[in-house]
DRENDO-1510 file (C-alpha; in Angstrom, 1 decimal, always signed):
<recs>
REC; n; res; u; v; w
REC; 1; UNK; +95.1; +28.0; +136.5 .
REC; 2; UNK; +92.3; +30.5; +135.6 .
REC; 3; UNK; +93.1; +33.8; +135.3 .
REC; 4; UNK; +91.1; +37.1; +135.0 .
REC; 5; UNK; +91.3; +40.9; +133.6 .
REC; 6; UNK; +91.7; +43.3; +136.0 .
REC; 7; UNK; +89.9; +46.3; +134.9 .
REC; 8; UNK; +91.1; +49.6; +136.1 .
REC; 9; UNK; +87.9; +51.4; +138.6 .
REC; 10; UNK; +85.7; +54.6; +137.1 .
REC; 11; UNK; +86.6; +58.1; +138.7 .
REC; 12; UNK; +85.0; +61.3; +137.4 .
REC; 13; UNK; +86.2; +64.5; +139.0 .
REC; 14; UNK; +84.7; +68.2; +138.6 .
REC; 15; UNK; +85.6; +71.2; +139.7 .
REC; 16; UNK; +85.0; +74.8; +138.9 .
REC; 17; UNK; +88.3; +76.5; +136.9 .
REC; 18; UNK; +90.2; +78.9; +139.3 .
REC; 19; UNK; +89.3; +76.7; +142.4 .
REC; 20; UNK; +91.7; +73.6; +144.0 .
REC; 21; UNK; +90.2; +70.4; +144.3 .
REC; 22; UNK; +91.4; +67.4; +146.5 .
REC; 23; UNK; +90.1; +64.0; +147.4 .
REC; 24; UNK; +90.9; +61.3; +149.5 .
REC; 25; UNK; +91.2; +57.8; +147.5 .
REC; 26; UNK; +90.9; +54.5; +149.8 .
REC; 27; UNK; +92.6; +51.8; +148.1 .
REC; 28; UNK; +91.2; +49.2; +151.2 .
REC; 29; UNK; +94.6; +47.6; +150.6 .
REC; 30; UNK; +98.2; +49.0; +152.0 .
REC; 31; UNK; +99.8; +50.8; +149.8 .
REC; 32; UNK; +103.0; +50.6; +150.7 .
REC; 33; UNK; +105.8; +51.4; +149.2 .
REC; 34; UNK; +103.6; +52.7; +145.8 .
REC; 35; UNK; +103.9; +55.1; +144.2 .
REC; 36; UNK; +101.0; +56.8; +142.3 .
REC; 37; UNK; +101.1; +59.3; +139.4 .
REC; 38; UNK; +97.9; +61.2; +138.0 .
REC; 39; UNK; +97.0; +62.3; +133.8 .
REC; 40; UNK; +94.8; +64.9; +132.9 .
REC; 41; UNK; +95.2; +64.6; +129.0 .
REC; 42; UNK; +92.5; +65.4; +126.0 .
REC; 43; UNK; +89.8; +63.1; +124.7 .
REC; 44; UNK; +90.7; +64.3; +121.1 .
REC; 45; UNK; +94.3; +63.6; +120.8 .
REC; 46; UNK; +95.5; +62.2; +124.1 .
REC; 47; UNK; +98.1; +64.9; +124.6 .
REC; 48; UNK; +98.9; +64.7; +128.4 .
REC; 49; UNK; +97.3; +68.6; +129.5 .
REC; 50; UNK; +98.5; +68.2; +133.9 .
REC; 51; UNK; +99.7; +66.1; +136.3 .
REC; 52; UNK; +98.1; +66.4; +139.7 .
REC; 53; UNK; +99.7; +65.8; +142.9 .
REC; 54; UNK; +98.8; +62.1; +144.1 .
REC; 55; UNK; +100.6; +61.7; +148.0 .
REC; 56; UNK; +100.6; +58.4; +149.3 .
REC; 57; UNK; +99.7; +59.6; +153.0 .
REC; 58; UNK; +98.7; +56.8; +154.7 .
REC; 59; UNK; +99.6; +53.5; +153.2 .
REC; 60; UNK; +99.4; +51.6; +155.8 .
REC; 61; UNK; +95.8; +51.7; +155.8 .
REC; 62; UNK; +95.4; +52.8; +151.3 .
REC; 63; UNK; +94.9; +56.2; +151.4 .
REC; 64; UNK; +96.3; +58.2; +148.5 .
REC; 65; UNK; +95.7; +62.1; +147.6 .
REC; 66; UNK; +94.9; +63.6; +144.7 .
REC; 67; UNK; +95.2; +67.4; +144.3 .
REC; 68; UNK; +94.9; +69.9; +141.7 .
REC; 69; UNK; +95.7; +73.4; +142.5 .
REC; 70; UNK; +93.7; +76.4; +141.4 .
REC; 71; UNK; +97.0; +77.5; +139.5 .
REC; 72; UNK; +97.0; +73.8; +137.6 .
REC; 73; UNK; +93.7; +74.0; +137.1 .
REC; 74; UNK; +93.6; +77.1; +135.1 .
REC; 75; UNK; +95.6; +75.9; +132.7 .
REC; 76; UNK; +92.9; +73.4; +131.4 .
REC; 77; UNK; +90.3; +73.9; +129.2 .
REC; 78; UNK; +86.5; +74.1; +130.2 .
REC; 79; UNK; +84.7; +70.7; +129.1 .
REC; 80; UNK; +85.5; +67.2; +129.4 .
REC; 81; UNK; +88.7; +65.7; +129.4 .
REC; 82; UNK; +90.1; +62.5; +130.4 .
REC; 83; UNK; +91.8; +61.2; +133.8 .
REC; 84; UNK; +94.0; +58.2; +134.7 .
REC; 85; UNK; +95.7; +57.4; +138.0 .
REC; 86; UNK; +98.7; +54.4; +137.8 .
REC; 87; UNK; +100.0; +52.9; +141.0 .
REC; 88; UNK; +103.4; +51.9; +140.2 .
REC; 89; UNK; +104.5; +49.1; +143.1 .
REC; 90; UNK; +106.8; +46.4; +141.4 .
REC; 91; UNK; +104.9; +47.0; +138.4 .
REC; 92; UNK; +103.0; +50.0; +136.7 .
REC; 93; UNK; +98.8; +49.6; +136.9 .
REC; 94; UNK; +96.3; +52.1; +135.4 .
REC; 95; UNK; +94.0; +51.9; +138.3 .
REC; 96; UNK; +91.5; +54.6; +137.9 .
REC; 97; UNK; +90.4; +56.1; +134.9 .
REC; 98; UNK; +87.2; +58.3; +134.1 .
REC; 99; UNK; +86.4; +62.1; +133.3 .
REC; 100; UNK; +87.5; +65.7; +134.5 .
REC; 101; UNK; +85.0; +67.8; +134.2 .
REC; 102; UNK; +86.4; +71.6; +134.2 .
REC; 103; UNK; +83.4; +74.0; +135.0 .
REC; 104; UNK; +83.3; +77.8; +134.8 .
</recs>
C-alpha cells in the first residue's frame, strides 16, 4: 500500500495593529463535525502570543472563519510572527501554517 505525507497548506495573514481582520477559508471538503482552533505564537521561542476565533459556519459546504479582533490584535507585536490552524475531526491535523504579519 503506498502511502504519502500530507503537508499542512501556506497561509500568510496581515493586518494593520488596532484593526480586526477576518477571512473566509474553503476547505472544498465538508467539514462537518470539525472543529478548528487557530495559533498566533513567536518565530523566536514558539510561545503561543493569541488564539483567533476559527467558526466552522458552513460545513456542509468547508467554510471555516478566522477572526482576529482589533482588541486581540493589539496585544501582538509589530513584525512577523508565526500562524497555524489544526482541524481536529477524529484526529488533530495542523492544516495551515504560514506568517502574520502585524503592520502599524
Amino acid at each position: 500500500m503506498a502511502s504519502a505525507l500530507q503537508a499542512r497548506s501556506p497561509l500568510h495573514v496581515a493586518f494593520v495593529r488596532g484593526n480586526d481582520y477576518s477571512a473566509i477559508i474553503d476547505f472544498s471538503i465538508a467539514t462537518t463535525g470539525y472543529q478548528f482552533e487557530a495559533e498566533i505564537y513567536s518565530l523566536t521561542n514558539g510561545a503561543i502570543l493569541a488564539e483567533p476565533a476559527m467558526t466552522n459556519f458552513d460545513a456542509a459546504a468547508g467554510k471555516v472563519s478566522l477572526v482576529i479582533t482589533a482588541a486581540v490584535g493589539n496585544t501582538l507585536p509589530i513584525g512577523t510572527l508565526g500562524l497555524r490552524i489544526r482541524w481536529i475531526a477524529p484526529g488533530v491535523r495542523d492544516v495551515l501554517g504560514g506568517t502574520c504579519e502585524v503592520l502599524r
